[in-house]
py3Dmol code that shows the C-alpha trace and the ligand (Angstrom):
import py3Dmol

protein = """\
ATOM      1  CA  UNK A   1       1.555 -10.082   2.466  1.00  0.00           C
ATOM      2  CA  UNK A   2       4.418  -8.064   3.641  1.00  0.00           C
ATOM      3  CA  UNK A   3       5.443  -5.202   0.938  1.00  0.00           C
ATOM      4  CA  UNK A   4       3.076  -3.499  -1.287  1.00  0.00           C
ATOM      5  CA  UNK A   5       4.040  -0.949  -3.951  1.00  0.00           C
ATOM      6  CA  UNK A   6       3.076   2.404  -3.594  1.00  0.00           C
ATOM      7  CA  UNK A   7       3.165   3.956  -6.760  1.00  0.00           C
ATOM      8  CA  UNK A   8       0.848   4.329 -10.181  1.00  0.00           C
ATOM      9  CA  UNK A   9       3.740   3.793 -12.382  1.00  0.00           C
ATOM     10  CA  UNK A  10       3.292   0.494 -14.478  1.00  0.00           C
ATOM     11  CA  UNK A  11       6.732   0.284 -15.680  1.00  0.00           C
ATOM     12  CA  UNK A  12       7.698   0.280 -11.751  1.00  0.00           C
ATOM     13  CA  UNK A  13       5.263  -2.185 -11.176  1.00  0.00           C
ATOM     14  CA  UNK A  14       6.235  -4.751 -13.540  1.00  0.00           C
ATOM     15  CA  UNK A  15      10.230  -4.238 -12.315  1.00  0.00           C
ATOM     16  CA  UNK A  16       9.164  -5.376  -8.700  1.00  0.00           C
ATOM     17  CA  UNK A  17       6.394  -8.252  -9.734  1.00  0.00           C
ATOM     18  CA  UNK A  18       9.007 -10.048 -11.913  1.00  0.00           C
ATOM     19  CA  UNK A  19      11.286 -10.030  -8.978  1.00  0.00           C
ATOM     20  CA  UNK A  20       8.438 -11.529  -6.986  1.00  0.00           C
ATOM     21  CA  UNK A  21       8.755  -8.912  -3.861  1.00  0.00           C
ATOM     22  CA  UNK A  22       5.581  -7.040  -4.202  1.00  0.00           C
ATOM     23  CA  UNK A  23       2.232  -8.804  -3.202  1.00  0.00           C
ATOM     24  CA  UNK A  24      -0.147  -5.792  -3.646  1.00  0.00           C
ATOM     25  CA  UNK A  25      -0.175  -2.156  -5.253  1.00  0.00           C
ATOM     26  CA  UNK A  26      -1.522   0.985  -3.202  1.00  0.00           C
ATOM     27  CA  UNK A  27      -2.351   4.213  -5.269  1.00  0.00           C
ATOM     28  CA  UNK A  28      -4.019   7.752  -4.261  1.00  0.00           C
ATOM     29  CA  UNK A  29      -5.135  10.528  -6.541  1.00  0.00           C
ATOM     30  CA  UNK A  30      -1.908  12.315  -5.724  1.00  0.00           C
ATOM     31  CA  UNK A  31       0.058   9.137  -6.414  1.00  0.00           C
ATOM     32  CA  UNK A  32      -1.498   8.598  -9.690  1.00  0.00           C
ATOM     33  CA  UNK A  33      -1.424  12.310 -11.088  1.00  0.00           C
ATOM     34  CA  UNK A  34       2.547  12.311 -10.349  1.00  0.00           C
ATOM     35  CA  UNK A  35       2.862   8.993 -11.949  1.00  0.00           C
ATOM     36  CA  UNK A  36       1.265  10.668 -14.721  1.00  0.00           C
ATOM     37  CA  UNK A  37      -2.022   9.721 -14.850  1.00  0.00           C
ATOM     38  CA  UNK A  38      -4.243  12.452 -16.313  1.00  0.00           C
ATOM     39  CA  UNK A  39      -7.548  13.149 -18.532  1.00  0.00           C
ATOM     40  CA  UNK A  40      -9.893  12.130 -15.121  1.00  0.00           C
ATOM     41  CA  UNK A  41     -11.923   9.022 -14.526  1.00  0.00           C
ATOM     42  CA  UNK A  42     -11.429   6.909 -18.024  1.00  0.00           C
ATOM     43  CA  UNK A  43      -7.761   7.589 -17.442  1.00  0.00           C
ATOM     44  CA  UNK A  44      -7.675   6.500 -13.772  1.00  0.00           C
ATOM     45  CA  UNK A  45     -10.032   3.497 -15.072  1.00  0.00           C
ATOM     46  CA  UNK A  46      -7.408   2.506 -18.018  1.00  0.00           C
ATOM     47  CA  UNK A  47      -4.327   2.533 -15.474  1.00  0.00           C
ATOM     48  CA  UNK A  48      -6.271   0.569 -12.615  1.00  0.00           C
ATOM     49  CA  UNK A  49      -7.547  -1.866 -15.285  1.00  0.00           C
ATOM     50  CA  UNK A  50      -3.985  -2.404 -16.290  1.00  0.00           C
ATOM     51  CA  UNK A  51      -2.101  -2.544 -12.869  1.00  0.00           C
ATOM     52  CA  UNK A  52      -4.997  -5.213 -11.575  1.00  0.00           C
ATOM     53  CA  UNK A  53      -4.450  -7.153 -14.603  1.00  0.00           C
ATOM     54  CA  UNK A  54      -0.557  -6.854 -14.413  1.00  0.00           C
ATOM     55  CA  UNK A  55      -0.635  -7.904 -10.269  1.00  0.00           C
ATOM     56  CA  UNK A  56      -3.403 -10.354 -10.358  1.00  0.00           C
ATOM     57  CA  UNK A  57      -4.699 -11.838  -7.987  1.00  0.00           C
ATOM     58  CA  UNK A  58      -2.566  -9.805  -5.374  1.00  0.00           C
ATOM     59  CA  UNK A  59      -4.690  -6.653  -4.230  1.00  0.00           C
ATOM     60  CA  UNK A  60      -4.780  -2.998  -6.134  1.00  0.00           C
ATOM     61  CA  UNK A  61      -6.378   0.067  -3.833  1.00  0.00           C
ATOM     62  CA  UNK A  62      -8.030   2.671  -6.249  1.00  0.00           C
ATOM     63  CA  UNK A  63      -9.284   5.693  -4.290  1.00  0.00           C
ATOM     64  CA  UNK A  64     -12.412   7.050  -4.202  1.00  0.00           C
ATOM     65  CA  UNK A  65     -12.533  10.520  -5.547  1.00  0.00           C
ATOM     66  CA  UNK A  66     -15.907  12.020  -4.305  1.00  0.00           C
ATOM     67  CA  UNK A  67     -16.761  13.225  -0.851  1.00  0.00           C
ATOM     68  CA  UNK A  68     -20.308  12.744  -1.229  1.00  0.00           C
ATOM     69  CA  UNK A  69     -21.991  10.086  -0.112  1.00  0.00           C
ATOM     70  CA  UNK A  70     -24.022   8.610  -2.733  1.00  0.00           C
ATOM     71  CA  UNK A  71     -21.433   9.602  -5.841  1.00  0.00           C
ATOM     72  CA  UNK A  72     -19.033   7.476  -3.198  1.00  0.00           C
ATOM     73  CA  UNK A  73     -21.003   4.389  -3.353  1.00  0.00           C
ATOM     74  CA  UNK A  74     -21.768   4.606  -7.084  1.00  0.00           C
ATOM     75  CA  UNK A  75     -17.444   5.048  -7.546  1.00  0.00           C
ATOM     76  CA  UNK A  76     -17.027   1.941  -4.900  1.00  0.00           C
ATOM     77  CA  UNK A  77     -19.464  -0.157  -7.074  1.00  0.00           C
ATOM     78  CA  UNK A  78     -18.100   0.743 -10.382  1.00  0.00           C
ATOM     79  CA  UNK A  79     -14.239   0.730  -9.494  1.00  0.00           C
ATOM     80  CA  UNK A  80     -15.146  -2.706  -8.081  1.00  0.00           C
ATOM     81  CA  UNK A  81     -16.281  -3.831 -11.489  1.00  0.00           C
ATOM     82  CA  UNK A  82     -12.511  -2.863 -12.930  1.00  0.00           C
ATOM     83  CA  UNK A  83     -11.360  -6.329 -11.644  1.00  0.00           C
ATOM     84  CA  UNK A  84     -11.704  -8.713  -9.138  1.00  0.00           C
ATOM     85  CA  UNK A  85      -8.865  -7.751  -7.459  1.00  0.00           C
ATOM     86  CA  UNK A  86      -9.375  -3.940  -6.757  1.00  0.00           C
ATOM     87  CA  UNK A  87     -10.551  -2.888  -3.325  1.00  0.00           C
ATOM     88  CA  UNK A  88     -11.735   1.026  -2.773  1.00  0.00           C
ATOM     89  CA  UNK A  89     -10.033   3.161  -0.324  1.00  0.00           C
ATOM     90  CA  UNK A  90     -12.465   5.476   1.193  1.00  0.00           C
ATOM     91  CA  UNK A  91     -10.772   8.073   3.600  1.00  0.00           C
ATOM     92  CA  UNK A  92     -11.801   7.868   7.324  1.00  0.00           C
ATOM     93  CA  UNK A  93     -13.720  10.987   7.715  1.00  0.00           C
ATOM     94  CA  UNK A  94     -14.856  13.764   5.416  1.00  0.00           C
ATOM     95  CA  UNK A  95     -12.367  16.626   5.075  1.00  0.00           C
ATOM     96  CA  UNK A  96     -14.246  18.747   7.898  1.00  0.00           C
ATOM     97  CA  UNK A  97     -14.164  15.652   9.862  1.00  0.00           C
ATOM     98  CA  UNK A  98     -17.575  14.472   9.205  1.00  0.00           C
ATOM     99  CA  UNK A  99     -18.728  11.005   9.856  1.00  0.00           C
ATOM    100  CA  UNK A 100     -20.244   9.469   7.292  1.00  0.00           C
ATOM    101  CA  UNK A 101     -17.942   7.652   5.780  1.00  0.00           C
ATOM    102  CA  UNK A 102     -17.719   4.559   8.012  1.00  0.00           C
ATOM    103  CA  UNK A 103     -21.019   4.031   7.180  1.00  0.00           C
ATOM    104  CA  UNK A 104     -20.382   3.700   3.927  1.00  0.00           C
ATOM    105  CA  UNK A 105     -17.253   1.491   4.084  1.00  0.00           C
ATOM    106  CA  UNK A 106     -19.995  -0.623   6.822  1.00  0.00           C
ATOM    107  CA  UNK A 107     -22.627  -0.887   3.830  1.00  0.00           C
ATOM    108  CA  UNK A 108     -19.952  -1.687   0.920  1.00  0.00           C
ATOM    109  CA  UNK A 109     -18.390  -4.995   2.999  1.00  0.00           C
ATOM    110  CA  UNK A 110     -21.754  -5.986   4.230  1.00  0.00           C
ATOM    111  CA  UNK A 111     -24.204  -5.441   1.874  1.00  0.00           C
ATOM    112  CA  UNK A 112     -22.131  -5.110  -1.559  1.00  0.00           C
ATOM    113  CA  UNK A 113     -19.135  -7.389  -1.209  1.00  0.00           C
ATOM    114  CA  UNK A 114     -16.848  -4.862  -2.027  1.00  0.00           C
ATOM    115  CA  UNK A 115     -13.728  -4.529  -0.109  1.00  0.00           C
ATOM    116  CA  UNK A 116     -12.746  -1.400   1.197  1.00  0.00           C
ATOM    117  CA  UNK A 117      -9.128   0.087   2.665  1.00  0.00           C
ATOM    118  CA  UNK A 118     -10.148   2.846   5.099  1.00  0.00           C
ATOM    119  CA  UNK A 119      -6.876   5.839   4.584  1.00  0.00           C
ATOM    120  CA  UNK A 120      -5.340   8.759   5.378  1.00  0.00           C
ATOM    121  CA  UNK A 121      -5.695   7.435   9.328  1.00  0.00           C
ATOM    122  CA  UNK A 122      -3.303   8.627  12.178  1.00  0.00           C
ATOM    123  CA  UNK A 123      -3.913   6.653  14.910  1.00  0.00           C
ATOM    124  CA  UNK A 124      -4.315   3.329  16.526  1.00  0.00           C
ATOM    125  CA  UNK A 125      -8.284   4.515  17.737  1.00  0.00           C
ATOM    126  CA  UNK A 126      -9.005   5.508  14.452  1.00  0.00           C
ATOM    127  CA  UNK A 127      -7.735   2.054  12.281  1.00  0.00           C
ATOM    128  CA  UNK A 128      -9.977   0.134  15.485  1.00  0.00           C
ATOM    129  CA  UNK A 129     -13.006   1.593  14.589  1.00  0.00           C
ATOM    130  CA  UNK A 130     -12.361   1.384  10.556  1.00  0.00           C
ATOM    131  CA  UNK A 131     -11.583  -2.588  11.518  1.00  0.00           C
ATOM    132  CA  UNK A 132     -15.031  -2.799  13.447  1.00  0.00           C
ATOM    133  CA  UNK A 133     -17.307  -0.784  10.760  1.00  0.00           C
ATOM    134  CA  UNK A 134     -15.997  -3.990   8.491  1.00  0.00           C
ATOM    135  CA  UNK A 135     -12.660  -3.086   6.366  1.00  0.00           C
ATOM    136  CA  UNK A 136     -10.745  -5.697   5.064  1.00  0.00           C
ATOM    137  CA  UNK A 137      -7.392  -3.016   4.949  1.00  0.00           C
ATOM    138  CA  UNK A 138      -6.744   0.028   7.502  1.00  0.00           C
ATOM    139  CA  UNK A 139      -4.269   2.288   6.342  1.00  0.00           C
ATOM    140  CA  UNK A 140      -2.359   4.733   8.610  1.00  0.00           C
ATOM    141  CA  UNK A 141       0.190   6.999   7.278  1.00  0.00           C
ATOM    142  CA  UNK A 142       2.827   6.790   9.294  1.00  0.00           C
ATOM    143  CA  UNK A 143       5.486   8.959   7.764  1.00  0.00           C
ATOM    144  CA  UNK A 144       2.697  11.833   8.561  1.00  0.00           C
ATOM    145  CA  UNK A 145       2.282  11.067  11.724  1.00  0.00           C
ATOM    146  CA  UNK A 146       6.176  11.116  12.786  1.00  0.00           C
ATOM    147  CA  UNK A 147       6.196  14.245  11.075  1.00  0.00           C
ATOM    148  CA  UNK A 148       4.099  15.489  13.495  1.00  0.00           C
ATOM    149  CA  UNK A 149       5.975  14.064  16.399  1.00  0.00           C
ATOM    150  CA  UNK A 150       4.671  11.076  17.403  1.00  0.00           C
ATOM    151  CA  UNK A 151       5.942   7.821  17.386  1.00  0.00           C
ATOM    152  CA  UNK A 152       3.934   5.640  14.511  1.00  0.00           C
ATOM    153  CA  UNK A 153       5.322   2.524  15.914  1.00  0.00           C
ATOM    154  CA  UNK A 154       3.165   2.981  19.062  1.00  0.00           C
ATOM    155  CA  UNK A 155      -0.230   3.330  17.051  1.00  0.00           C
ATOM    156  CA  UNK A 156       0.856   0.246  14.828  1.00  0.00           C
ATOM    157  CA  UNK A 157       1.554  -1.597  18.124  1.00  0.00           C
ATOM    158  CA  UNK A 158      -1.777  -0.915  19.771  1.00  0.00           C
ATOM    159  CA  UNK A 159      -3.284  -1.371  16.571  1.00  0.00           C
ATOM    160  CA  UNK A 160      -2.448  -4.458  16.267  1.00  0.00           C
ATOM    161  CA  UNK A 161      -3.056  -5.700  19.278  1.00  0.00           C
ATOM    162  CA  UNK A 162      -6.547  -4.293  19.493  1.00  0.00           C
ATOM    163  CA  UNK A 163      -7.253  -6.503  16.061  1.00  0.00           C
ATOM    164  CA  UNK A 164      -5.801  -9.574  17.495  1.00  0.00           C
ATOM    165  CA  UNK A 165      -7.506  -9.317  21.032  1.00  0.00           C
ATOM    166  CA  UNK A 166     -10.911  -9.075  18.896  1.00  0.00           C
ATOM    167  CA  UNK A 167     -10.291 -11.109  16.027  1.00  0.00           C
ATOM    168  CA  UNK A 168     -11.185  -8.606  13.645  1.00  0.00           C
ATOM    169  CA  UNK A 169      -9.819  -9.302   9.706  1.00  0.00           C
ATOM    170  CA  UNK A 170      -8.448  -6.045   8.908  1.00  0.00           C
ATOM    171  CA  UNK A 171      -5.524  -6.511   7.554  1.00  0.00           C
ATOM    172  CA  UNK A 172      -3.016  -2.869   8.365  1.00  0.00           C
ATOM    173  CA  UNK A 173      -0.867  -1.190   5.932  1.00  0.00           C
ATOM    174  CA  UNK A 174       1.326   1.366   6.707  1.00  0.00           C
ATOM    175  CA  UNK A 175       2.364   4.252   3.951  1.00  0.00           C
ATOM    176  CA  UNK A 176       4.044   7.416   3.950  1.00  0.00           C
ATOM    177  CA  UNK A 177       7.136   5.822   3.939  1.00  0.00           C
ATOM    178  CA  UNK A 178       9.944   8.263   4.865  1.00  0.00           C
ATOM    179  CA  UNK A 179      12.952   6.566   4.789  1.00  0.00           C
ATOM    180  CA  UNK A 180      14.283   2.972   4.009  1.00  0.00           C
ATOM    181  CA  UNK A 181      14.556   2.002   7.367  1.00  0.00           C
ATOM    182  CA  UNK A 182      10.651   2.243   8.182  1.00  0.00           C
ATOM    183  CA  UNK A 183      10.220  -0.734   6.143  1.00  0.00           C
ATOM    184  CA  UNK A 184      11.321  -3.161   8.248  1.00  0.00           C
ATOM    185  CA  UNK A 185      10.537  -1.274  11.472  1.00  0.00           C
ATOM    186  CA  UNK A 186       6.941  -1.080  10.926  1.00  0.00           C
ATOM    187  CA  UNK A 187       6.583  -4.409  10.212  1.00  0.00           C
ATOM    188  CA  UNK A 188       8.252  -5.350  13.428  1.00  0.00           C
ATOM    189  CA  UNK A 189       6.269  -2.872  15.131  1.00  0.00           C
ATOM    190  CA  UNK A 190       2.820  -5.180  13.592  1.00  0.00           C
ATOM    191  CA  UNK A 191       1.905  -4.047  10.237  1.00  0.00           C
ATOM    192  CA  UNK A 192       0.470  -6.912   8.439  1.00  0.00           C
ATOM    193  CA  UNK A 193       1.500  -4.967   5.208  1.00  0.00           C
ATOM    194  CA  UNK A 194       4.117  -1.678   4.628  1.00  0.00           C
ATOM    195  CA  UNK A 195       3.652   0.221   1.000  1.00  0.00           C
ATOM    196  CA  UNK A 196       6.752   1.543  -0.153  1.00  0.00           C
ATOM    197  CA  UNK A 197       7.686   3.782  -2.594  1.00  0.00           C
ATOM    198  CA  UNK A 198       9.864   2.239  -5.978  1.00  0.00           C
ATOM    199  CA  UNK A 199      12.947   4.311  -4.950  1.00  0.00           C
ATOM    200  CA  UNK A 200      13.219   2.452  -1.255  1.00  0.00           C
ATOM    201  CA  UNK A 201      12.800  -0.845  -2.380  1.00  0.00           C
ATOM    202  CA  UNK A 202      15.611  -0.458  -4.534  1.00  0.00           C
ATOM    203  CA  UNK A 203      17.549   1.092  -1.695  1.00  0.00           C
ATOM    204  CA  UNK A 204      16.479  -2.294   0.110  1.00  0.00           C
ATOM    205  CA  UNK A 205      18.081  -4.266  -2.641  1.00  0.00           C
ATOM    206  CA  UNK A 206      21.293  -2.673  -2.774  1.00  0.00           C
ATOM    207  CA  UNK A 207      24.180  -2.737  -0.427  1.00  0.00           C
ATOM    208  CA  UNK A 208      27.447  -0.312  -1.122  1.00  0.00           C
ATOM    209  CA  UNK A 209      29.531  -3.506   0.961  1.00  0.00           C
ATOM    210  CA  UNK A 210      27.802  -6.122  -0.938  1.00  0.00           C
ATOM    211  CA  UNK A 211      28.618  -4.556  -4.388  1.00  0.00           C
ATOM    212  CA  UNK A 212      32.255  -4.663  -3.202  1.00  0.00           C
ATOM    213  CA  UNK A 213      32.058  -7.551  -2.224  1.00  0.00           C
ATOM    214  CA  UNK A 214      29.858  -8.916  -5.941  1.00  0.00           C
ATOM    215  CA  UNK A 215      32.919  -7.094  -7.863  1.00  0.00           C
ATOM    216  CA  UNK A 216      35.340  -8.909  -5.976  1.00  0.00           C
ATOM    217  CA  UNK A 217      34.158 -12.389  -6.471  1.00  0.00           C
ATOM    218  CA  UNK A 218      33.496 -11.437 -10.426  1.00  0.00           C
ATOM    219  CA  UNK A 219      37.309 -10.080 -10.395  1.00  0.00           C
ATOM    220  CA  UNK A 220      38.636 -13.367  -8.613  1.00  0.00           C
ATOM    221  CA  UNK A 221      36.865 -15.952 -10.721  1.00  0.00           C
ATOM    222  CA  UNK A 222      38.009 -14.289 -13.554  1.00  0.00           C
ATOM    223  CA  UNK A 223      41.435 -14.774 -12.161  1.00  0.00           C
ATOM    224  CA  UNK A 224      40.804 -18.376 -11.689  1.00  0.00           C
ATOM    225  CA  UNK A 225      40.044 -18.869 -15.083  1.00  0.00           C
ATOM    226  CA  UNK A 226      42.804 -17.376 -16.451  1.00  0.00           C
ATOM    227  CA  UNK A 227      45.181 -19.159 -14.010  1.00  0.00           C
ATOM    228  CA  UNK A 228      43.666 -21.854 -15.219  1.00  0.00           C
ATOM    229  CA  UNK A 229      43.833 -21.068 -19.054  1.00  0.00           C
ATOM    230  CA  UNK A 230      47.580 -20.908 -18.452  1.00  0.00           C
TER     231      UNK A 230
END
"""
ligand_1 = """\
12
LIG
C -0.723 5.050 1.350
O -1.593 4.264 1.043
C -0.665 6.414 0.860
O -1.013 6.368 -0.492
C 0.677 7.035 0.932
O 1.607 6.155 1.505
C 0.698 8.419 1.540
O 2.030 8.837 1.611
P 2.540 10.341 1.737
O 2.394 10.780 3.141
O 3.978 10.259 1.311
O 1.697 11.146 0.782
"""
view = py3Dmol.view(width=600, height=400)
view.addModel(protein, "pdb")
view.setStyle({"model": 0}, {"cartoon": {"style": "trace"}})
view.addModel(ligand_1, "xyz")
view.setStyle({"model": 1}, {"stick": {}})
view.zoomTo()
view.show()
């Protein structure tokens, strides 16, 4: 799995699936109103509907835009008709920290089929429990929570033990990506998958050394040739 996109931007999207780097697309409401999607639900429907088709059969996360409980399962059921390949991502608690939403993400994998990423987590405790009620993804943001002074690659760590020790099938991506080096480091540390933004994968890519080093091989084979022309 490795390196999902994080991003709403289709042009983007396309860039990094013809390279064949990207196995999976992450998006948020924030992420999809600055990559310009407005006009509500049809237009968040038209650009899921596109990105799953553009991806397939690698996974697209569409968020859940409700905080009540049954307007959350009706979303989860419709988004899930989009395409095969969309999973919901339900938050981990309510935004006063209410609990209901486990159950929800329980009843959607159990009883519905539908797969759910559980987001916006912080901690290693938090992604367990997500991973027991039944999610097939559990996100934790870990640019957030190094902004608040922890250490994310000690919550990925334990997460990913915990998972392992009890065989549970969540798979964990890690967003908030901060800077290009988390890539790599968080996937070390045990993520299954890290979502990056477009601008770091690019950063990835390029090298200042190895374009030196591009231009000079371009420079000397053109010098060949000529020698040879001669
Ligand atoms: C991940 O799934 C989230 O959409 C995202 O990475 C959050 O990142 P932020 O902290 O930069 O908003």
């Amino acid at each position: 799995m490795a390196i999902f996109l994080d991003t709403g931007k289709i042009e983007e999207i396309e860039k990094y699936m013809k390279m064949g780097i990207i196995r999976g697309v992450t998006t948020n409401p924030t992420i999809l109103l600055r990559s310009g999607v407005t006009g509500g639900k049809e237009a968040i429907k038209k650009a899921s509907i596109d990105i799953a088709n553009l991806i397939k059969p690698y996974p697209l996360s569409v968020e859940i835009t409700t905080n009540d409980l049954l307007e959350m399962m009706d979303q989860a059921r419709e988004f899930s008709t989009w395409a095969d390949n969309i999973n919901v991502k339900i938050t981990i608690h309510g935004p006063n920290g209410e609990l209901d939403n486990l159950g929800v993400v329980h009843a959607l994998e159990t009883k519905h089929d539908i797969r759910v990423n559980v987001t916006a987590m912080m901690s290693a405790q938090q992604g367990f429990l997500a991973a027991m009620a039944g999610a097939t993804f559990v996100s934790i943001f870990a640019g957030r929570v190094n902004n608040m002074g922890y250490n994310a690659c000690i919550e990925i760590k334990k997460l990913r033990k915990v998972l392992d020790d009890f065989d549970l099938k969540a798979k964990i991506i890690i967003g908030s990506t901060r800077e290009v080096l988390n890539i790599i480091e968080w996937l070390g540390a045990g993520a299954h998958i890290v979502t990056v933004v477009p601008k770091f994968l690019e950063a990835m890519i390029v090298h200042p050394y190895s374009k030196e080093t591009v231009q000079q091989f371009l420079m000397d084979a053109k010098k060949a040739e000529e020698m040879l022309g001669k």
